[in-house]
N, C-alpha and C positions, 0 to 999 in steps of 0.2 A: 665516473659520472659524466653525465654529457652535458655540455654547458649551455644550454638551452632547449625549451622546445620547440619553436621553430614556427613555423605556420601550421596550425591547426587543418584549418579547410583544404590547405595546400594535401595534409596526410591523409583525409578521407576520399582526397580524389581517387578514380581505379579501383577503390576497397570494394569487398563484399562481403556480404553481412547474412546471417544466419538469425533472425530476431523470435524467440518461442512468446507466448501466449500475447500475441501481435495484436488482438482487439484488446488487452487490458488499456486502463487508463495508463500508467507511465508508458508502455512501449510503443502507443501511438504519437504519443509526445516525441518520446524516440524519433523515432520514423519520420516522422515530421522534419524533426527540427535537419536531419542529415540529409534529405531530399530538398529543403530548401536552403541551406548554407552550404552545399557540395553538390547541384544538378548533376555532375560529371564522377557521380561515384558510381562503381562498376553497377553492383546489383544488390537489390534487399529480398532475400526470400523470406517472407512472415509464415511462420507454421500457421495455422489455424484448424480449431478441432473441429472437422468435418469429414463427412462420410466420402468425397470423391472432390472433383478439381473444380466442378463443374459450381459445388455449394461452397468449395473454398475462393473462389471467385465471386461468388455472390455477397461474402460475410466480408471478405475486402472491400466491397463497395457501398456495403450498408454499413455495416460497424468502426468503418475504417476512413476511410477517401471522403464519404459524403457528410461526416461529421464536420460541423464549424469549425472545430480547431482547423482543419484545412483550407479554411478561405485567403489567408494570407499567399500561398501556393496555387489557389486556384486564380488569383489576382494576379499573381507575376505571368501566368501561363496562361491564361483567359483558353480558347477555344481550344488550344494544343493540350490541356490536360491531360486529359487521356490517352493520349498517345506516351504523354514525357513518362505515363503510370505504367502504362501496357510496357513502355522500354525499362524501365528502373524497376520493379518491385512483382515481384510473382508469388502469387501465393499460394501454400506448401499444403493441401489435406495430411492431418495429421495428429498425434494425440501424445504429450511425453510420457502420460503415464505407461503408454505400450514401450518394449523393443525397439531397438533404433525409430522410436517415436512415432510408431505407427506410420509410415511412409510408403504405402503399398506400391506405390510407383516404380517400378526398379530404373528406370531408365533417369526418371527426376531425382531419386537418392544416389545415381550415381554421379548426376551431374551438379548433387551437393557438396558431395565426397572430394569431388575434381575442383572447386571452384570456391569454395569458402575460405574463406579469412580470418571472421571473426564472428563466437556466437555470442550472442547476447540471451541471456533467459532470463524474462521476466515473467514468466508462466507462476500464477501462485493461486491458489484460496486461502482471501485474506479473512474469511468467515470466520473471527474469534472461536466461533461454534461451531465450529463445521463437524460433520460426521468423521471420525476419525477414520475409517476405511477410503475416504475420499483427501482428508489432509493428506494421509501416509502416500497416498497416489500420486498425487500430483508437488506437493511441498517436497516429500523427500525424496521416495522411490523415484521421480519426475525427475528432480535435480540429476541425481544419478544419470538416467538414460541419456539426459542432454549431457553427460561430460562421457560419458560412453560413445557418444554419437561425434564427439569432439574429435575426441581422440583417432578416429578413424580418419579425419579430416587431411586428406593429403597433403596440404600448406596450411593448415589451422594455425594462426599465433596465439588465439587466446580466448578461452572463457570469462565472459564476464555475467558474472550472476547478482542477482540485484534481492538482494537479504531483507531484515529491518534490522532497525537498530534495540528492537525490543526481543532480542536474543538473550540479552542482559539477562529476562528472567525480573524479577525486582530487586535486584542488587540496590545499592547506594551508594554515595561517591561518587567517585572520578570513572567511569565507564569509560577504559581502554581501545582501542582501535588493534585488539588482536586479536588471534583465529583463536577459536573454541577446541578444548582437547577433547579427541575421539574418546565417547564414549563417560564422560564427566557430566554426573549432573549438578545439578543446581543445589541442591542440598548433601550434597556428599551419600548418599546411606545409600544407592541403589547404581549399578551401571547401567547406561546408555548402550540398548542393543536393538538397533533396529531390523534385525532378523527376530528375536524376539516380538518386539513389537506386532510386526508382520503376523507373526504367527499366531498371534494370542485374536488380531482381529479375525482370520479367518476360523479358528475355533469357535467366537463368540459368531460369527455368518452363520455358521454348520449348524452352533445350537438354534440360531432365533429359527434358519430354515426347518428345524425337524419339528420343531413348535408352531408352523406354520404361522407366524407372526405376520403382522400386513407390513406394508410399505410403511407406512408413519410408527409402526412400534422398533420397526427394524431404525427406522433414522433416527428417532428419540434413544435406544439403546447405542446406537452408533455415536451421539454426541456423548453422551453420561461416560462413556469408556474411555474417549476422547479427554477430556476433564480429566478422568479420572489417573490417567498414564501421563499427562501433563503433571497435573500438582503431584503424582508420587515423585517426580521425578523433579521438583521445585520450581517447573513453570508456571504461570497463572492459567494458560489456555491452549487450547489444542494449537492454534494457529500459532506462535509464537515458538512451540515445541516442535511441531513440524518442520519448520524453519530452522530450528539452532541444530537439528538432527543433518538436515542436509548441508548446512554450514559444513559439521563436522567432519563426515563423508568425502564434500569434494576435496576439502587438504589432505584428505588419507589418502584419496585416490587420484591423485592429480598427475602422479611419474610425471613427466618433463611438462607437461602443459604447461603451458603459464594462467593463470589465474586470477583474478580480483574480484572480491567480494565487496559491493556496495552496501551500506547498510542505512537506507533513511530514517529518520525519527518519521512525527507524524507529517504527511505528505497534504501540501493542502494547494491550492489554484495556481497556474502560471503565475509571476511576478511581473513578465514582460511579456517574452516571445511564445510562442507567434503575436500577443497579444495577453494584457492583463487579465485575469479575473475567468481563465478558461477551467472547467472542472466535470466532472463525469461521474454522479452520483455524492451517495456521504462518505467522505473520507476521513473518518477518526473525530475529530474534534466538531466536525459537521454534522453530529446528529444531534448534539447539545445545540448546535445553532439552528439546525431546522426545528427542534421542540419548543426553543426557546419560540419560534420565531412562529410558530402552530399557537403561543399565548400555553402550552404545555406543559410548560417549565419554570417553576416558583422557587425551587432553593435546590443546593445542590453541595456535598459532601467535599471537604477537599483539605490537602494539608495545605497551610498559608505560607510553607518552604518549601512547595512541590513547583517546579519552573515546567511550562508545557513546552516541550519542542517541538516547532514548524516550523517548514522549511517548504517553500514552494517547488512544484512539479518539477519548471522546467529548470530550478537550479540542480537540483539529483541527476539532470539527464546532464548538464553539464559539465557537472563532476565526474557521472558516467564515462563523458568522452576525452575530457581532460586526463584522466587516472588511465585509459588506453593508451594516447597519445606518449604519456612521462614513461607507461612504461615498453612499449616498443623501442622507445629510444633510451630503454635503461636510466632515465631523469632517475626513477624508482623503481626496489623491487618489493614494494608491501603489497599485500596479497588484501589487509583490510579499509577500504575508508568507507568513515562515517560522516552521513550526510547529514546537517543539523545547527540549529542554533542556540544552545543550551548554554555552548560553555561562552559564546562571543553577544550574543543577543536576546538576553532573556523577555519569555512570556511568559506573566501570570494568568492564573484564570480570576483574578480582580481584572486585569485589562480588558480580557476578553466579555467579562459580564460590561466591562464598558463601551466595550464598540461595539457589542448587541442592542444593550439598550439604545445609545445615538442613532445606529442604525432605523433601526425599526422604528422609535420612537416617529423620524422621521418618513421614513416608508413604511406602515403599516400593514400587514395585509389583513385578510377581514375573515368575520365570521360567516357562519354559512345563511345566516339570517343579512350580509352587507354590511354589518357594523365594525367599524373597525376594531380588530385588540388593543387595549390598551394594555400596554408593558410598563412593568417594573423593577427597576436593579433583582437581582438573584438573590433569595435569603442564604448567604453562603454560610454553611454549618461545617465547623472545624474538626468532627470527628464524629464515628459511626452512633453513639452513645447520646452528642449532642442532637444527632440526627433521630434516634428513636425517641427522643423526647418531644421534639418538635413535630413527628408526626402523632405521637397520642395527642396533645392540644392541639391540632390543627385540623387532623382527621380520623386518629380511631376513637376519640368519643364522641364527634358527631354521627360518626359510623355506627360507633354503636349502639345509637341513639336511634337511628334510623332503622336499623335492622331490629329493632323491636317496634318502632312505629310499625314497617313495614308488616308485620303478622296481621295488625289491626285494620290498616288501609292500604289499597289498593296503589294510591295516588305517592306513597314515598317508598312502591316497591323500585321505579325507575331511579329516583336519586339514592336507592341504597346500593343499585347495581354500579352504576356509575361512580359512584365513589368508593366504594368496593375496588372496579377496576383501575379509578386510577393510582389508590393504593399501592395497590400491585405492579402495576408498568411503574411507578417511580421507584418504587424500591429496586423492582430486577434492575431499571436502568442507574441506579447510582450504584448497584453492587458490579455492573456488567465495567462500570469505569472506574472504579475503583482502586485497581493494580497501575492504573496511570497516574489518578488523580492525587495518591498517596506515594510516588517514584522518588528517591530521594536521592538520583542516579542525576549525573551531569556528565552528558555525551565528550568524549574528548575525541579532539578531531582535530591532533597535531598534524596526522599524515594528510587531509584533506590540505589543510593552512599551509602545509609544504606545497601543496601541487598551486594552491592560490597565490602565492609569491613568487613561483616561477612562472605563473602565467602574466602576472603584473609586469616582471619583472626581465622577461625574455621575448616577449610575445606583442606585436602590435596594438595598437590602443584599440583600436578598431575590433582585435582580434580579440581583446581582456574583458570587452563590453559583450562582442556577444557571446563569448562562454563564461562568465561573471557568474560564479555561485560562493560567493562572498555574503553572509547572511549580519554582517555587518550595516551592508548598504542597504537592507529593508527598512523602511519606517513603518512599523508595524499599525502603527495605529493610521497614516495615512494606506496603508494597503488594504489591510483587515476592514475599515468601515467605506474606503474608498475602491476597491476591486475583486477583493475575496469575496465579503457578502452576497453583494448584486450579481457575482458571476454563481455562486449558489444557489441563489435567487431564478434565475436565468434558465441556468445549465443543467445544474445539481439534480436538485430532484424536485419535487411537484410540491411546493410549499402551499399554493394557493387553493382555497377551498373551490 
């Protein structure tokens, strides 16, 4: 073993990087954060899925560069930006669902081949739902092309592929930091074959095609199949399955490559760097907080022993680099760390109804009429049973009250729809969280807390601060109501009526 790691930023100098689905949320974080702690690293090529060089230049500049998270970079660099960008970072037209990643360029695939270092893939649809023909594309078969495309890599040292941590499936217990066995599922009764798989979705293509089915019948049968080869096979959802499918794959198919699989719990705003409270849509735990925060959301199903794991952005991306670093230089050779707070820093969802309500109470946003919502802690309902009891007295017999007025008058056809619908969007939405809200799993993250003791413990102070993904040191409740929120608020998604 080697007795230290040494200078971090010193080892990203000269590198070159390989980064796949380059406008996601984490991989710009990525990007970011090695562009501005290492100016003097060789090169970052970002795939991006575009038709030619000309739109993959375009989606770099929209999607990527001109986002806030880069202001921090565009401060150090003020008028030189774009040039330090034109010199460091080019970006790739490309797709990993296709063959060598779709790469039509032979001359730029060659000068990938000759010049890479290390890829990173964070390329995923994280769509719970997604149409399985499109999970299988990009989750799995994807994974695949990118360690294919590796492996060709003339000096490649290493794939690092960026997982979740809800592989798990809904285990309970202590959830281990090790690779998944090819072809095991979750429930033992069926094997994992993803050639199968494969194959059963373009049979069900062929039949919707000879059925002339539309677009929307073809996607709705695409998700239900999806669902349906997930929980045969003991996962909760396509997304999660698709995931633990190409987990399994790259260790099968790794021959000498070296490898590390990160695996985050729920992923939620910067903690710090570039700056607190940075975020890019809902991520996991943020639609309960945008509902909440819409005045939407009145109770909510949960076990009261279920602990929510978060973990912000930019500590995954510095585990990310930490876990490259330990293992170039053999510190380590695990293939898995888990990114998370579960087993060192727990969150309930009592806390979280508490830093919603403070929040908000405090900053309210408003209705579409100007009045503000007013909020009130969560009715939290401790089980599915508790919950359909609480919706008959609450709202199916006013419901049903309604939809018999409604036959007679006009005037309570509007409130019988309406409450009609929001019946329905709370129920899908407590069943849609469900598999997390009832997890009775605690993420173990020995091999991360190895890499976090050698960086404490070998690595400049300077150097421990800014790659720190120690989820010890968050104060959740000064983060949560003081920079998560408001950066949701902000950044996230369009809260405001």
């Amino acid at each position: 073993m080697a007795a230290e790691l040494g200078s971090i930023t010193q080892f990203l100098e000269n590198k070159t990087f390989l980064v796949t689905g380059a406008t996601g949320y984490l991989a710009k974080i990525f990007v970011e954060k090695i562009l501005r702690v290492q100016p003097n690293v060789k090169k970052m090529y970002l795939l991006l899925r575009a038709s030619d060089a000309k739109s993959a230049m375009q989606r770099l500049q929209q999607d990527v560069v001109e986002k806030e998270l880069f202001k921090v970079l565009k401060e150090k660099h003020g008028e030189n930006l774009n040039s330090f960008i034109s010199e460091k970072v080019r970006a790739v037209a490309g797709d990993i669902s296709c063959e060598d990643l779709g790469i039509k360029d032979s001359s730029l695939n060659d000068e990938l081949l000759k010049e890479v270092d290390y890829v990173v893939n964070c390329a995923a649809s994280t769509n719970f739902n997604e149409r399985y023909d499109v999970a299988l594309g990009i989750n799995t078969f994807g994974a695949l092309n990118v360690i294919n495309f590796a492996k060709k890599c003339h000096k490649v040292k290493m794939l690092v592929h960026v997982s979740t941590a809800y592989v798990c499936g809904e285990d309970g217990g202590l959830i281990l930091e090790k690779p998944l066995s090819l072809g095991k599922s979750k429930n033992g009764s069926n094997k994992v074959d993803i050639e199968v798989e494969k194959k059963l979705v373009q049979e069900k293509l062929d039949q919707l095609l000879s059925e002339n089915a539309s677009q929307k019948e073809t996607a709705i049968a695409m998700k239900k199949l999806g669902l349906e080869r997930a929980k045969l096979h003991g996962w909760p959802n396509t997304y999660v399955f698709s995931k633990a499918m190409s987990e399994m794959h790259l260790v099968a198919s790794k021959d000498n490559l070296s490898l590390l699989i990160i695996r985050p719990s729920m992923i939620i705003s910067t903690y710090k760097e570039p700056f607190p409270g940075w975020i890019e849509g809902a991520k996991t735990i943020d639609s309960v907080i945008a509902a909440y925060g819409k005045g939407r959301l009145e109770c909510f199903v949960y076990n009261p022993e279920t602990v929510y794991d978060l973990i912000p952005a930019d500590m995954v991306v510095n585990n990310m680099i930490v876990a490259m670093v330990a293992r170039e230089k053999k510190y380590s050779t695990e293939i898995v760390y888990q990114s998370g707070s579960s087993s060192r820093n727990q969150v309930t969802l009592s806390n979280i109804d508490d830093f919603m309500y403070r929040y908000f109470s405090a900053n309210p946003l408003f209705e579409k009429d100007g009045k503000p919502i007013q909020y009130h802690n969560l009715t939290l309902i401790n089980s599915m049973s508790a919950y359909r009891l609480y919706l008959a007295i609450q709202y199916l017999l006013p419901f049903k009250a309604l939809q018999l007025a409604s036959r007679f008058s006009k005037k309570y056809e509007d409130m019988y729809m309406t409450l009609g619908l929001k019946i329905r969007l709370l129920t899908r939405f407590i069943e849609f969280y469900k598999p997390y809200t009832y997890l009775m799993g605690i993420f173990d993250d020995t091999n991360s807390e190895y890499l976090r003791k050698a960086l404490r413990e070998t690595c400049s102070n300077n150097e421990a601060e800014i790659f720190n993904f120690d989820p010890t040191t968050v104060n959740w409740d000064d983060f949560v109501v003081g920079s998560h929120i408001p950066g949701l608020v902000k950044y996230g998604i369009k809260l405001q009526y």
